[in-house]
The first five atom37 places (N, CA, C, CB, O) and aatype in JSON, in Angstrom:
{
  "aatype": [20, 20, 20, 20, 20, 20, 20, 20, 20, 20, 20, 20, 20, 20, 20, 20, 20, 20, 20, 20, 20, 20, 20, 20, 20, 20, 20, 20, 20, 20, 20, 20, 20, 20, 20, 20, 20, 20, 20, 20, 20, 20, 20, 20, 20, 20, 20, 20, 20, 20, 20, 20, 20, 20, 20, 20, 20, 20, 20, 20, 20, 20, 20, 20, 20, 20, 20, 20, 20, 20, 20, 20, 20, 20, 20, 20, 20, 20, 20, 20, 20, 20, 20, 20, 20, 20, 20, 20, 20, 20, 20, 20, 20, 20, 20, 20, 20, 20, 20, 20, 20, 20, 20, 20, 20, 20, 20, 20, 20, 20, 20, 20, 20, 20, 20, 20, 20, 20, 20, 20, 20, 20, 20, 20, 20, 20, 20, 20, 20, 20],
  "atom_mask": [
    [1, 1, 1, 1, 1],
    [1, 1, 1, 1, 1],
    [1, 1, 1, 1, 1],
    [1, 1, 1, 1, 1],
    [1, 1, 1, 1, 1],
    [1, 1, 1, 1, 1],
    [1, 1, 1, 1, 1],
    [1, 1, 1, 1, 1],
    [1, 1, 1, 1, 1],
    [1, 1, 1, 1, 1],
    [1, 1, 1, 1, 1],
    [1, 1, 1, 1, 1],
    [1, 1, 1, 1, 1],
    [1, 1, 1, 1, 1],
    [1, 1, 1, 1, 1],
    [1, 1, 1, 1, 1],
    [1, 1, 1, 1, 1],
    [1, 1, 1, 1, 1],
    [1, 1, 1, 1, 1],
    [1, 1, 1, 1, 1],
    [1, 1, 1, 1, 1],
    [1, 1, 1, 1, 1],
    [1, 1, 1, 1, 1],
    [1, 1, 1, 1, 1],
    [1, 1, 1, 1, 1],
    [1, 1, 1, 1, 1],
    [1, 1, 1, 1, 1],
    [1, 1, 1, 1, 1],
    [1, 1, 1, 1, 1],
    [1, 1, 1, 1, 1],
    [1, 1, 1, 1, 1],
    [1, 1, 1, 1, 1],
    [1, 1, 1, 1, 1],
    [1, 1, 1, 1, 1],
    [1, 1, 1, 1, 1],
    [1, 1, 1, 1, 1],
    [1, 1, 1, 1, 1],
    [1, 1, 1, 1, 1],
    [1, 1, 1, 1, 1],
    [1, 1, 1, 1, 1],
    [1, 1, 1, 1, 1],
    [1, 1, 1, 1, 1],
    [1, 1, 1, 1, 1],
    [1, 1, 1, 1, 1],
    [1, 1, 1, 1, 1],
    [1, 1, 1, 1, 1],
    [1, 1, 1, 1, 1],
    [1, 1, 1, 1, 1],
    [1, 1, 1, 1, 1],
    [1, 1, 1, 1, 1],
    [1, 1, 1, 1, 1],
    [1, 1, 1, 1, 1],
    [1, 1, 1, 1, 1],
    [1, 1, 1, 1, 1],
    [1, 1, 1, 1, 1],
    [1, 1, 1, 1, 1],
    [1, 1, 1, 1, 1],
    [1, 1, 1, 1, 1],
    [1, 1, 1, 1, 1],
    [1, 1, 1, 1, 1],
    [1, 1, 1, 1, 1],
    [1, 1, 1, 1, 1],
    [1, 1, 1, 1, 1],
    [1, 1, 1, 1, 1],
    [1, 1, 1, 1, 1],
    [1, 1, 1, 1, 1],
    [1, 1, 1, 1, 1],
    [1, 1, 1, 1, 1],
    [1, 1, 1, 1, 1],
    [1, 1, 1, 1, 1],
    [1, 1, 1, 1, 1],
    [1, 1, 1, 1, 1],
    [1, 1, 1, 1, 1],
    [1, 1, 1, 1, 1],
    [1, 1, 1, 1, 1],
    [1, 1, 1, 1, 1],
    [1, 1, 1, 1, 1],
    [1, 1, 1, 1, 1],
    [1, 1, 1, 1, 1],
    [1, 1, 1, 1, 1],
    [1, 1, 1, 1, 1],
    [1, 1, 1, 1, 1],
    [1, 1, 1, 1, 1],
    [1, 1, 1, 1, 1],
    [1, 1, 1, 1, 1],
    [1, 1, 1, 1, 1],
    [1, 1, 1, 1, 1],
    [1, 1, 1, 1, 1],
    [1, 1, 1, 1, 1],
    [1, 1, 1, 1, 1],
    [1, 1, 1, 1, 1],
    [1, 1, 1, 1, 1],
    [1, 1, 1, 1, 1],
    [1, 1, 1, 1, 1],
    [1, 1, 1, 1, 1],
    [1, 1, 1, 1, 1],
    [1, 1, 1, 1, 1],
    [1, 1, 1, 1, 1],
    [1, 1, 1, 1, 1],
    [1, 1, 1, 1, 1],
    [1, 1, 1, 1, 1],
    [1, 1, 1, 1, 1],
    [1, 1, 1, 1, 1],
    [1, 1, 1, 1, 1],
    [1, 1, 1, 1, 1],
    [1, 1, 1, 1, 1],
    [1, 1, 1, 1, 1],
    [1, 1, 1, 1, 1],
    [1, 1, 1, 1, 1],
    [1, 1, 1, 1, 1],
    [1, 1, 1, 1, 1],
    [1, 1, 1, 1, 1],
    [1, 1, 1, 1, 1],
    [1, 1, 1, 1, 1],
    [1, 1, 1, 1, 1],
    [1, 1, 1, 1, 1],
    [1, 1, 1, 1, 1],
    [1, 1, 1, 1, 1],
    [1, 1, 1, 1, 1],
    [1, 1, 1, 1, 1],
    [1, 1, 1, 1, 1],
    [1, 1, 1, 1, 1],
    [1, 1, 1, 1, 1],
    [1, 1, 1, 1, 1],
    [1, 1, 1, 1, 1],
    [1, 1, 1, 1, 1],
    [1, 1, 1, 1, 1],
    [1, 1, 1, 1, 1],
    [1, 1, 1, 1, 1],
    [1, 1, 1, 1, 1]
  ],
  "atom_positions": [
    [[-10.65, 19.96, -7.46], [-10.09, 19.12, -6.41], [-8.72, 19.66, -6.01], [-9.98, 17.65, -6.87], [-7.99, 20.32, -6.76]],
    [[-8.43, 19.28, -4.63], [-6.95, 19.83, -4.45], [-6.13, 18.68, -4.4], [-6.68, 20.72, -3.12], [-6.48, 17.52, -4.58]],
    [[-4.73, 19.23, -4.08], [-3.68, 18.02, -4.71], [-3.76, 17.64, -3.0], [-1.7, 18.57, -5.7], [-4.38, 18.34, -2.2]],
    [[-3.09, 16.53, -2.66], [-2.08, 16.4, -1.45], [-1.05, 17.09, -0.37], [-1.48, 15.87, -1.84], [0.16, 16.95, -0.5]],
    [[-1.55, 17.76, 0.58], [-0.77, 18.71, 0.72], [-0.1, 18.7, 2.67], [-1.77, 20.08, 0.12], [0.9, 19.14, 3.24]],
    [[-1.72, 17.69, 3.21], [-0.63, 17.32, 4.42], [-1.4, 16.72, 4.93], [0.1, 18.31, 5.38], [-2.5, 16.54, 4.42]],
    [[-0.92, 16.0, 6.64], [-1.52, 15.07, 7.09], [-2.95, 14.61, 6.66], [-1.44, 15.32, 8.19], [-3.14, 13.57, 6.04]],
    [[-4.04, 15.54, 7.07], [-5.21, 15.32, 6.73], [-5.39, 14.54, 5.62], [-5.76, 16.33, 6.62], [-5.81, 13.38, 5.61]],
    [[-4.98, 15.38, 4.48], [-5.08, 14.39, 3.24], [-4.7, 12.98, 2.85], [-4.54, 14.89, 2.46], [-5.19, 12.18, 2.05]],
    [[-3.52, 12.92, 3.8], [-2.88, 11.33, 3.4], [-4.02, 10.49, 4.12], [-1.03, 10.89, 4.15], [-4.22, 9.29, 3.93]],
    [[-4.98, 11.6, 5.24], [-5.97, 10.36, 6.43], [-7.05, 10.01, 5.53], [-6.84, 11.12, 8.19], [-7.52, 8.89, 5.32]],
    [[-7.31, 10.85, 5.14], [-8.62, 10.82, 4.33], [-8.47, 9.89, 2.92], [-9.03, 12.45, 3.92], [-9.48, 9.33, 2.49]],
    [[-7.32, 9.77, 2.28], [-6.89, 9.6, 1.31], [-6.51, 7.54, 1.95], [-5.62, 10.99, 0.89], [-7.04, 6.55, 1.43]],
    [[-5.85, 7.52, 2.73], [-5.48, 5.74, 3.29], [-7.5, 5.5, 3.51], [-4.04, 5.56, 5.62], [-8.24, 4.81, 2.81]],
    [[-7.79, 6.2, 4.51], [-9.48, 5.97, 4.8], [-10.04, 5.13, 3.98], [-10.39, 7.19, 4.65], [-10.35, 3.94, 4.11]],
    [[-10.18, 6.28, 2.64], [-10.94, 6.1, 1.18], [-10.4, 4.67, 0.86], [-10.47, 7.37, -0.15], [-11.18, 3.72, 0.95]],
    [[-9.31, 4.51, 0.56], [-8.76, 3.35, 0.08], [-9.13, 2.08, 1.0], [-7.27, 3.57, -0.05], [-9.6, 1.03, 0.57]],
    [[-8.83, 2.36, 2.3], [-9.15, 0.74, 2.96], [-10.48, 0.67, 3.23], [-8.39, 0.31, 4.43], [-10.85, -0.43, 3.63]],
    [[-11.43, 1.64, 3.13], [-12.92, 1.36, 3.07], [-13.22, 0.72, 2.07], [-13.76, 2.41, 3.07], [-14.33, 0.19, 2.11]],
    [[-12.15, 0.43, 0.42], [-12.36, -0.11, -0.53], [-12.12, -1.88, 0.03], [-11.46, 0.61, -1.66], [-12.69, -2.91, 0.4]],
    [[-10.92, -1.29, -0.24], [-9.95, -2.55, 0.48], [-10.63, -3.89, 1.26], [-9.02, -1.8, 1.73], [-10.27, -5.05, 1.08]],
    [[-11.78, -3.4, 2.25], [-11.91, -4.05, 3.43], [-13.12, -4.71, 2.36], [-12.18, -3.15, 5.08], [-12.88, -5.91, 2.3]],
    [[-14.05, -4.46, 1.69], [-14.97, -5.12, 1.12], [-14.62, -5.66, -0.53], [-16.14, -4.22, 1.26], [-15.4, -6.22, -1.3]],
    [[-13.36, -5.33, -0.73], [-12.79, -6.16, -2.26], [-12.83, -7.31, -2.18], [-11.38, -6.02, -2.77], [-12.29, -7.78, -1.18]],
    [[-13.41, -8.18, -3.05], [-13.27, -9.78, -3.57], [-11.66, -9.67, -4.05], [-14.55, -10.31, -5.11], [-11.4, -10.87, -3.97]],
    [[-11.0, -9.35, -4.29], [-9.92, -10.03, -4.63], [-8.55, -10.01, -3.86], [-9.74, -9.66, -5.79], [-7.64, -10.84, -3.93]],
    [[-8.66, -8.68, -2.97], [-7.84, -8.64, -1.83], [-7.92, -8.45, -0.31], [-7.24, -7.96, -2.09], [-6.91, -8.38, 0.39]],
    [[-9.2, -8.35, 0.18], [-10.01, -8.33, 1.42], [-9.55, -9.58, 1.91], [-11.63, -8.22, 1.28], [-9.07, -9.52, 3.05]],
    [[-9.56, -10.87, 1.28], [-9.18, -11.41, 1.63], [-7.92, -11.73, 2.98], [-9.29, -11.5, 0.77], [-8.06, -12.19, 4.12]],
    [[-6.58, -11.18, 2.15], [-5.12, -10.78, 2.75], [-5.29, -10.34, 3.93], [-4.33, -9.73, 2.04], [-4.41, -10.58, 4.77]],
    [[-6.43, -9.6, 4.29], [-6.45, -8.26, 5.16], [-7.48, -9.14, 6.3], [-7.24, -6.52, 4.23], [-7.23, -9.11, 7.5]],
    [[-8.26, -9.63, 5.93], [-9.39, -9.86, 6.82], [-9.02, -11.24, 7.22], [-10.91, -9.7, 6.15], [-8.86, -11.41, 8.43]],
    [[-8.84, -12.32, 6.41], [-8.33, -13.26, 6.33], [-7.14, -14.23, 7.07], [-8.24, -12.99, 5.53], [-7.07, -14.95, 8.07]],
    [[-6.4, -13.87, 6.18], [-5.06, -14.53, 6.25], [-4.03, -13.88, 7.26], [-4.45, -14.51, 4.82], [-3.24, -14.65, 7.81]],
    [[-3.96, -12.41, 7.58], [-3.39, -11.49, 8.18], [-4.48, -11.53, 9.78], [-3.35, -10.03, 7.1], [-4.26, -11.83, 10.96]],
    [[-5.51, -11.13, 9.11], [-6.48, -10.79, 10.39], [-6.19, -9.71, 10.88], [-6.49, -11.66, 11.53], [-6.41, -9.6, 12.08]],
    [[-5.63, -8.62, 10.21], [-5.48, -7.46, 10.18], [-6.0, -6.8, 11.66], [-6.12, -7.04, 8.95], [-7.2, -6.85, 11.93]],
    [[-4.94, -6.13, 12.67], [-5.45, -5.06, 13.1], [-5.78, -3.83, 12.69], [-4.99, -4.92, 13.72], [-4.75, -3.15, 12.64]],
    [[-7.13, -2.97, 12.24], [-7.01, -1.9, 11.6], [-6.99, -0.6, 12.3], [-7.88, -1.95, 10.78], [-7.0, 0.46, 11.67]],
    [[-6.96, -0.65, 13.72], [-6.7, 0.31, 14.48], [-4.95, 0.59, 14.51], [-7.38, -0.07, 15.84], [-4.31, 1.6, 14.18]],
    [[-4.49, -0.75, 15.03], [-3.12, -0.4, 14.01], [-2.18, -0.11, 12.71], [-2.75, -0.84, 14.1], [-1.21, 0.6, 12.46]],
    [[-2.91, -0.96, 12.07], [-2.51, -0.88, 10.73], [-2.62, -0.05, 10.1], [-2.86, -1.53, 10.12], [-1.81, 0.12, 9.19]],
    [[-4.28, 1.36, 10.42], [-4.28, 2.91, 9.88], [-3.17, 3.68, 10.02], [-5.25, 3.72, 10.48], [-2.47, 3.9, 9.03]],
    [[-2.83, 4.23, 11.27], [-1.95, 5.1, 11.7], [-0.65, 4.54, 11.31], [-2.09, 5.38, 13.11], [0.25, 5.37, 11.19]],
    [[-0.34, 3.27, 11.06], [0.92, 3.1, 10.38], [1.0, 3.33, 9.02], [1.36, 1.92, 10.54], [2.12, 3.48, 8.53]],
    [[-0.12, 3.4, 8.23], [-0.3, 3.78, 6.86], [-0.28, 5.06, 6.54], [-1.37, 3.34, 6.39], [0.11, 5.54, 5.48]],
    [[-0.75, 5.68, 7.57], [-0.89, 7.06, 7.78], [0.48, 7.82, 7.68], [-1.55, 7.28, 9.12], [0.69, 8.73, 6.88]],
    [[1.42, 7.32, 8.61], [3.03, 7.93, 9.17], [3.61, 7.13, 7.32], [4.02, 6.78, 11.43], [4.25, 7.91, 6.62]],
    [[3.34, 5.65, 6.71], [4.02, 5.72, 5.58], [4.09, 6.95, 4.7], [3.6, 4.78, 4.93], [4.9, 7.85, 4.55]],
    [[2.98, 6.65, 4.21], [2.44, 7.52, 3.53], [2.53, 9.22, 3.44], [1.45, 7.17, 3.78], [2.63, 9.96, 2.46]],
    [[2.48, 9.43, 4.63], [3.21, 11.15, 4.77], [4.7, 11.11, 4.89], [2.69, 12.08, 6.31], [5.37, 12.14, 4.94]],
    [[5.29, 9.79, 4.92], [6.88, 10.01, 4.82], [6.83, 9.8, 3.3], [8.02, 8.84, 5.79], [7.19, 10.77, 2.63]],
    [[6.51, 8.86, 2.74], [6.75, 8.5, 1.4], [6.81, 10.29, 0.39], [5.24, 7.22, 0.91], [7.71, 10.78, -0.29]],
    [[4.94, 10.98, 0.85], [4.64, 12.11, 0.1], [4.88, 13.53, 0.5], [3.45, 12.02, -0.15], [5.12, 14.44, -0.29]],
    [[4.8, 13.63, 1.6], [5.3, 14.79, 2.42], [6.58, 14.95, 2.57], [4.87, 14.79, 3.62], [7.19, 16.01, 2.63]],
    [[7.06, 13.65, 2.65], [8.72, 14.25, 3.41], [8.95, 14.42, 4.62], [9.19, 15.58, 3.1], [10.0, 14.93, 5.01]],
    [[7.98, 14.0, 5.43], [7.81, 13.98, 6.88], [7.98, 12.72, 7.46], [6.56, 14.44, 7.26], [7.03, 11.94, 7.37]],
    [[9.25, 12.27, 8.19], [9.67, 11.35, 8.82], [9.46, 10.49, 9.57], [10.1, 11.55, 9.1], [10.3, 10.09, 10.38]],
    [[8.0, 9.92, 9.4], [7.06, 9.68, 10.66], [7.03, 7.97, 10.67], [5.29, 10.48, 10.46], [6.52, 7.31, 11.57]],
    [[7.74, 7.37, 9.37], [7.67, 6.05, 8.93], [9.22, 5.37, 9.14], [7.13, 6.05, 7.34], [10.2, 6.1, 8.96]],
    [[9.38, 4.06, 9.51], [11.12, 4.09, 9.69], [10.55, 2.6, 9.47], [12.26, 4.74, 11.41], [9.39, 2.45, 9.84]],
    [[11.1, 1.63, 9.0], [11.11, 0.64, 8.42], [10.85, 0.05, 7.05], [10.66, 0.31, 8.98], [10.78, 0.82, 6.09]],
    [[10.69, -1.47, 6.86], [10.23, -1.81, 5.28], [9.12, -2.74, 5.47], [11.45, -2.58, 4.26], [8.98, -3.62, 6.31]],
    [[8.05, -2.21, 4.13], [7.15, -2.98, 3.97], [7.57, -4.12, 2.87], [6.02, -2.2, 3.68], [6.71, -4.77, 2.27]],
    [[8.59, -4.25, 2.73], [8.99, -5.55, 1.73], [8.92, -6.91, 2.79], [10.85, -5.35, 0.96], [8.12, -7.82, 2.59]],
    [[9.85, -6.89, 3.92], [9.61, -7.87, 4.49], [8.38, -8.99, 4.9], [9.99, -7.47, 5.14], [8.18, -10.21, 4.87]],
    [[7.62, -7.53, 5.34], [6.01, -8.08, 5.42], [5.41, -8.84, 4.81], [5.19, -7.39, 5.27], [4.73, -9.78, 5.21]],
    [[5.62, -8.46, 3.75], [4.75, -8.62, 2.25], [5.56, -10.56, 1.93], [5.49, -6.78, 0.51], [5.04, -11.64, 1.65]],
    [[6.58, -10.24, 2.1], [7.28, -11.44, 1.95], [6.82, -13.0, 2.78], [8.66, -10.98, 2.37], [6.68, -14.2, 2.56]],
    [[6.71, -11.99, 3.88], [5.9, -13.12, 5.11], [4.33, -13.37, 4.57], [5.74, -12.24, 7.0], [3.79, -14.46, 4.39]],
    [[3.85, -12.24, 4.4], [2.8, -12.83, 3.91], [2.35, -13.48, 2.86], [2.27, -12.29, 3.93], [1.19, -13.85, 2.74]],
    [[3.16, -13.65, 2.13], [3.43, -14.39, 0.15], [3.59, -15.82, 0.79], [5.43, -13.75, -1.16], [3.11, -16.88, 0.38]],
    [[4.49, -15.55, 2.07], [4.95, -17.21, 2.82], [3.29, -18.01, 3.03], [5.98, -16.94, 4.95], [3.0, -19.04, 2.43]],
    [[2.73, -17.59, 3.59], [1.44, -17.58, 4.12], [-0.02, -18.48, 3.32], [1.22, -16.04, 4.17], [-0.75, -19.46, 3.5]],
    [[0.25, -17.12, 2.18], [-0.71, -17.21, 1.0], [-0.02, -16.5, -0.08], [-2.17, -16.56, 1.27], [0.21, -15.29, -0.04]],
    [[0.41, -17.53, -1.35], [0.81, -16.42, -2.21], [0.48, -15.24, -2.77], [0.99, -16.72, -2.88], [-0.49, -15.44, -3.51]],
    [[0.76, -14.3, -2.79], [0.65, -12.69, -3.51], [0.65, -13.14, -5.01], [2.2, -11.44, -3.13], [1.43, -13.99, -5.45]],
    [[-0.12, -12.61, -5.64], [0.28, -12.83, -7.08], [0.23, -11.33, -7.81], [-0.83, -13.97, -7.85], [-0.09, -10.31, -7.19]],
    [[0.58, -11.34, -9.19], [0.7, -10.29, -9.77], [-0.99, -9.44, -9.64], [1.33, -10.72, -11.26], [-1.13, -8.27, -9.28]],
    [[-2.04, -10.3, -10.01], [-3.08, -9.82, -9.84], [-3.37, -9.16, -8.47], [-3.84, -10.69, -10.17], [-3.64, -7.96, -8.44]],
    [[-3.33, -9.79, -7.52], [-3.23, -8.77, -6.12], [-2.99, -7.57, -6.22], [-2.25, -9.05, -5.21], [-3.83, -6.68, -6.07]],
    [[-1.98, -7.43, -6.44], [-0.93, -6.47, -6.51], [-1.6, -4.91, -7.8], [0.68, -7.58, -7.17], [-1.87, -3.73, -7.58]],
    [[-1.61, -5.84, -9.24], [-2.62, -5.0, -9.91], [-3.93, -4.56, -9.41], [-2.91, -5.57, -10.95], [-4.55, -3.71, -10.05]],
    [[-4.52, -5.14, -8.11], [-6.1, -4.73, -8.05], [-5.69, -3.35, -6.75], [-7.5, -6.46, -7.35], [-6.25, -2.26, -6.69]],
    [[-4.72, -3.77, -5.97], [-4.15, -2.9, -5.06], [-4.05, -1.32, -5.57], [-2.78, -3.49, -4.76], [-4.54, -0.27, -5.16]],
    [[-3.11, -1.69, -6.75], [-2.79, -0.28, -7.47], [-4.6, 0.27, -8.43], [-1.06, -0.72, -8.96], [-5.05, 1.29, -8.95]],
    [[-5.04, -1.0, -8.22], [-6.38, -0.19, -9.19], [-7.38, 0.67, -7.97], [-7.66, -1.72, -10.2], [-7.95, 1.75, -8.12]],
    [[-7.37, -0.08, -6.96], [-7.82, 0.49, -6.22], [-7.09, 2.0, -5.35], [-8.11, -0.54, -5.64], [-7.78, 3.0, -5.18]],
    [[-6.0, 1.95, -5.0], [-5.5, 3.42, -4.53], [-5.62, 4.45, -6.1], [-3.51, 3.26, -3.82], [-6.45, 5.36, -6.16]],
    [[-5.13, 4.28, -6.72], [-5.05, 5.2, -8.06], [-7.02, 5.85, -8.35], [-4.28, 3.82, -9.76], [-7.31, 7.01, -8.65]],
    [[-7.8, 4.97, -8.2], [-9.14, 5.02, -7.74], [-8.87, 6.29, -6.92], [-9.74, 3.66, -6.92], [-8.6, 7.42, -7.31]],
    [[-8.99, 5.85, -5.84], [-8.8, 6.67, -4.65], [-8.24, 8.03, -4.54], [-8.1, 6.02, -3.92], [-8.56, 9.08, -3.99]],
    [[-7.17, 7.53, -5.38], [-6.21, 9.01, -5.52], [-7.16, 10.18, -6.65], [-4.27, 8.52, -6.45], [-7.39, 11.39, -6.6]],
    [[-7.45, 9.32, -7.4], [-8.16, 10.13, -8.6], [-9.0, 10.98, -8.32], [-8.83, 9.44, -9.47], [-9.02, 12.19, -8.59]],
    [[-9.94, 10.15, -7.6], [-11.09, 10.71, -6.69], [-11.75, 11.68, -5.89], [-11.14, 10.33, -6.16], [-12.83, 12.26, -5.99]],
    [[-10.77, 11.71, -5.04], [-10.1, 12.63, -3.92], [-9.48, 14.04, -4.06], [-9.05, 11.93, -3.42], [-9.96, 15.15, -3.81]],
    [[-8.3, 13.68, -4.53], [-7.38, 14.51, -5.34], [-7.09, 14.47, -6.92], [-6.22, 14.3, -4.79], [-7.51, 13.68, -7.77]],
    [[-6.12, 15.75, -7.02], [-5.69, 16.38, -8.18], [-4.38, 17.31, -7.58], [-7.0, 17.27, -8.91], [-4.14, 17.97, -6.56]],
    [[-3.64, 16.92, -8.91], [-2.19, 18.15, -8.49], [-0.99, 17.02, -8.65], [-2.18, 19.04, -6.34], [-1.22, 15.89, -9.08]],
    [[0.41, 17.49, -8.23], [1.79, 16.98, -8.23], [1.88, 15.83, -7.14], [2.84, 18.19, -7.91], [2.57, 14.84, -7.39]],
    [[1.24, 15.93, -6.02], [1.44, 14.89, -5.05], [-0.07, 13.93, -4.85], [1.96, 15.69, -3.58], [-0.27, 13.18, -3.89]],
    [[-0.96, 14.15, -5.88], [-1.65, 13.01, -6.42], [-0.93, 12.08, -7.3], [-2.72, 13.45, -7.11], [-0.84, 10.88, -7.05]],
    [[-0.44, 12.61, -8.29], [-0.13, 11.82, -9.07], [1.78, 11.33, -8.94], [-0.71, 12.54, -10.37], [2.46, 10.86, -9.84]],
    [[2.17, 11.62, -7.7], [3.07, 11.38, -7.13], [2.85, 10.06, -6.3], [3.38, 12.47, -6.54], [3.9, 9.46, -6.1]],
    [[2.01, 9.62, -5.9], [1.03, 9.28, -5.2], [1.11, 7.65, -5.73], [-0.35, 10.24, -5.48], [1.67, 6.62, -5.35]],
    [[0.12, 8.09, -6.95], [-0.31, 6.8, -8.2], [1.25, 6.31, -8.39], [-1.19, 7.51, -10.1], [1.59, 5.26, -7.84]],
    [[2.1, 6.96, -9.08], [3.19, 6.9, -9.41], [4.26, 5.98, -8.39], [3.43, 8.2, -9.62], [5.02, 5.13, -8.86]],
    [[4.2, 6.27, -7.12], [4.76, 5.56, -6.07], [4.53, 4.23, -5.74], [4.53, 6.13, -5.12], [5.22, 3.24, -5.51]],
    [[3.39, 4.5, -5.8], [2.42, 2.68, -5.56], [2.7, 1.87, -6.65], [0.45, 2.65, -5.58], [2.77, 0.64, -6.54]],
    [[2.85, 2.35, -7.51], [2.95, 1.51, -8.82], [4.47, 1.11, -9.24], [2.29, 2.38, -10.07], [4.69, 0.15, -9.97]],
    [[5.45, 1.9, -8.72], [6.75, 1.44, -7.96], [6.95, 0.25, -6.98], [7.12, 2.48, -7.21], [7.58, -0.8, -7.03]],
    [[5.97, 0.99, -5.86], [6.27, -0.15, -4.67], [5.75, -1.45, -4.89], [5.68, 0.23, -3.31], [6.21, -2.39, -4.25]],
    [[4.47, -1.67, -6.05], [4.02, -2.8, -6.58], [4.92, -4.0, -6.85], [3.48, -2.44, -7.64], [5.01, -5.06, -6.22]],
    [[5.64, -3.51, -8.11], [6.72, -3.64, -8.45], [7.99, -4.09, -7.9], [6.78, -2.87, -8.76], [8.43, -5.2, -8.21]],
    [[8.46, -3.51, -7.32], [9.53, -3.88, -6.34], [8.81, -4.98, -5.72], [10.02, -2.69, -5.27], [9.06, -6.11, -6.15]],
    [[7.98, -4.86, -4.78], [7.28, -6.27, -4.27], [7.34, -7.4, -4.89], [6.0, -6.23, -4.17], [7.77, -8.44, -4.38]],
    [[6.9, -7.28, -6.04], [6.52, -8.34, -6.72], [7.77, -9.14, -7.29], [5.59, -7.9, -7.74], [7.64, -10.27, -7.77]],
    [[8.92, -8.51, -7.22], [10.44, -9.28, -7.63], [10.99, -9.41, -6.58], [11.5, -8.58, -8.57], [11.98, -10.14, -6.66]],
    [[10.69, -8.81, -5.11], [11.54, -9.0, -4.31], [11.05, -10.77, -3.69], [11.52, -7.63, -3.26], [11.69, -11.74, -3.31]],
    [[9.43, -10.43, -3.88], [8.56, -11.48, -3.33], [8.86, -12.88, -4.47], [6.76, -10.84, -3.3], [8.94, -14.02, -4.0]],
    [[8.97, -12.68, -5.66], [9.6, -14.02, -6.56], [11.32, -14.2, -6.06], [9.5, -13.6, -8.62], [11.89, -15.27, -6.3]],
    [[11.91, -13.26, -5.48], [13.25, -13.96, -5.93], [13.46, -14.42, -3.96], [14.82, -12.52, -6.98], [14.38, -15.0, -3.39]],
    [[12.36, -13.94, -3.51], [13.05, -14.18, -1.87], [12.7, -15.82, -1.9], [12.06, -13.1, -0.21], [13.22, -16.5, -1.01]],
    [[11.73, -16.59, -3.03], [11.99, -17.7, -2.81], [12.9, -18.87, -3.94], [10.77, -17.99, -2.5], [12.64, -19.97, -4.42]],
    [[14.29, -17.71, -4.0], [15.57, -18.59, -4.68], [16.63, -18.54, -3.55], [16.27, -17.85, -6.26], [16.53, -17.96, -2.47]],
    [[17.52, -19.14, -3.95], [18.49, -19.88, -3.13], [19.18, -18.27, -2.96], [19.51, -21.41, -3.96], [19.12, -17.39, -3.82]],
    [[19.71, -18.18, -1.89], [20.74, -17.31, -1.74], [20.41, -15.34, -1.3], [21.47, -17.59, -3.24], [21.06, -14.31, -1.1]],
    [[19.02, -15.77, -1.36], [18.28, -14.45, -1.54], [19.19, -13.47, -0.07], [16.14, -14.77, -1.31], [19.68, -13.88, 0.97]],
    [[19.07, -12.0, -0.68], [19.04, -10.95, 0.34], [18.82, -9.72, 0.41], [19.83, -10.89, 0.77], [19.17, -8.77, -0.29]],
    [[17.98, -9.85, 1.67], [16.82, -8.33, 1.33], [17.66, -6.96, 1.06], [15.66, -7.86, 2.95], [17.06, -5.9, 0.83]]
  ]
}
């Protein structure tokens, strides 16, 4: 398998994952649901993250914390979400690829999990700021 190495891969690589995504019992939900997800938009923005996050290519300019926050407003996010998220891309990544910016990859998500998941508990205490 090859590692991650440019656009293509991050397409093929988001693809794989929200073809999971879109038929998961435990987070399809968020997406289909509660969001009502555009996925004609919502690809190509995953697409530009994702090659900024792994490439280094500047194609992403904002935060997905906020989002995530709005959507916790909505329907809560829980830790499990969040774990099936990372079970599923790391899946994906495994799959697909091999090399430094696979497992750069796994490694990131499982960061951004994280961060979510404290930014999303403390944005509902007094005084919070993003």
């Amino acid at each position: 398998m090859k590692d991650i190495e440019q656009r293509e891969d991050i397409e093929i690589l988001v693809d794989r994952f929200y073809e999971q995504v879109i038929e998961d019992p435990i987070i399809s939900y968020f997406f289909n649901k509660v969001v009502k997800l555009n996925w004609e938009k919502h690809i190509p923005v995953m697409y530009n993250f994702w090659e900024t996050v792994l490439l280094a290519k500047i194609r992403y300019k904002g935060s997905p914390i906020p989002v995530h926050i709005a959507l916790s407003s909505k329907e809560p996010l829980k830790p499990i979400h969040f774990e099936r998220w990372i079970q599923l891309w790391e899946t994906t990544v495994r799959t697909n690829f091999s090399g430094e910016k696979a497992n750069e990859a796994v490694k990131r998500a499982k960061l951004m999990g994280e961060l979510m998941m404290i930014k999303i508990k403390k944005s509902s205490e007094d005084g919070f700021i993003q």
